[in-house]
C-alpha positions as CSV (number, residue, x, y, z in Angstrom):
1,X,0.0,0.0,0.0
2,X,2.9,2.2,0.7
3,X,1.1,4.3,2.8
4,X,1.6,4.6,7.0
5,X,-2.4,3.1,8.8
6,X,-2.9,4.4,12.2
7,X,-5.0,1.6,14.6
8,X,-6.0,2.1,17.5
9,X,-6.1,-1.3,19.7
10,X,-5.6,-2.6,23.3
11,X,-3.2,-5.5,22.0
12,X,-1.0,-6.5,19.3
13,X,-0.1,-10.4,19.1
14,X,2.2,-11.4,16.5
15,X,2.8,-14.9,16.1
16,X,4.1,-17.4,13.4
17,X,3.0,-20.2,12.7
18,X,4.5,-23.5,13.9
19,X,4.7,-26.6,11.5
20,X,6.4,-29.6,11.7
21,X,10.1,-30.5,9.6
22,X,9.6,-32.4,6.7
23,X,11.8,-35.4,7.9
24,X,9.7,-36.0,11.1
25,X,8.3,-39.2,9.1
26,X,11.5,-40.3,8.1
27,X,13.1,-39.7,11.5
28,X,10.1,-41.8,13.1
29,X,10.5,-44.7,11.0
30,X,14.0,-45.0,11.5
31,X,13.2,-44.6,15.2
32,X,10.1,-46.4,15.5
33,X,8.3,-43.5,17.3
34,X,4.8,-42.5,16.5
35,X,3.5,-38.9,15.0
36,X,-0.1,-37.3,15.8
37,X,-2.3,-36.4,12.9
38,X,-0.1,-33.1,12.4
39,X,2.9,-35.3,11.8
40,X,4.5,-33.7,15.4
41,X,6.2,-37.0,17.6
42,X,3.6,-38.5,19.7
43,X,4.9,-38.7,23.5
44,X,4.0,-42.4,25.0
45,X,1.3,-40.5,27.8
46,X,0.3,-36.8,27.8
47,X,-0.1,-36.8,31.7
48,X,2.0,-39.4,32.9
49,X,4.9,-39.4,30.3
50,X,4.6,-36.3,28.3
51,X,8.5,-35.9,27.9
52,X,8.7,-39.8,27.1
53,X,8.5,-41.7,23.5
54,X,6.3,-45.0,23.6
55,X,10.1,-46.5,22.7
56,X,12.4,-46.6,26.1
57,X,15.1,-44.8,26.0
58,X,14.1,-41.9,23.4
59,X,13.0,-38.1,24.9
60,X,11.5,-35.3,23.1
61,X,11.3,-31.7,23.8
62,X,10.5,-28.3,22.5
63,X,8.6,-27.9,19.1
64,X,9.3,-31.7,18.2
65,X,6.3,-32.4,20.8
66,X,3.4,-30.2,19.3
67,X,3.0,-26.7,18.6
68,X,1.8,-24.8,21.9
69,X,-1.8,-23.3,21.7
């Protein structure tokens, strides 16, 4: 538009969106680890292993797990 808006507003939230890395199904394969329906690693209990894989030994973390609401 090339032209300065003025808004008036209580709050700004700027966000990106959050998808997951292409090799995610390759990477579970290889480690035999599950992915949700938005292809993110699947943790082996959301309240009594969310940190934990369904395969011992493996941990996720961060964005691997699912994108935060």
């Amino acid at each position: 538009m090339q032209e300065n808006i003025e808004i008036d507003s209580d709050y700004v939230v700027l966000s990106t969106p959050v998808t997951p890395r292409p090799e995610n199904k390759e990477l579970a394969s290889l480690l035999k680890v599950p992915l949700d329906q938005n292809k993110f690693f699947l943790e082996a209990h959301i309240k009594l292993k969310p940190v934990d894989f369904a395969t011992d030994g493996i941990f996720l973390c961060g964005l691997a797990h699912y994108q935060n609401p």
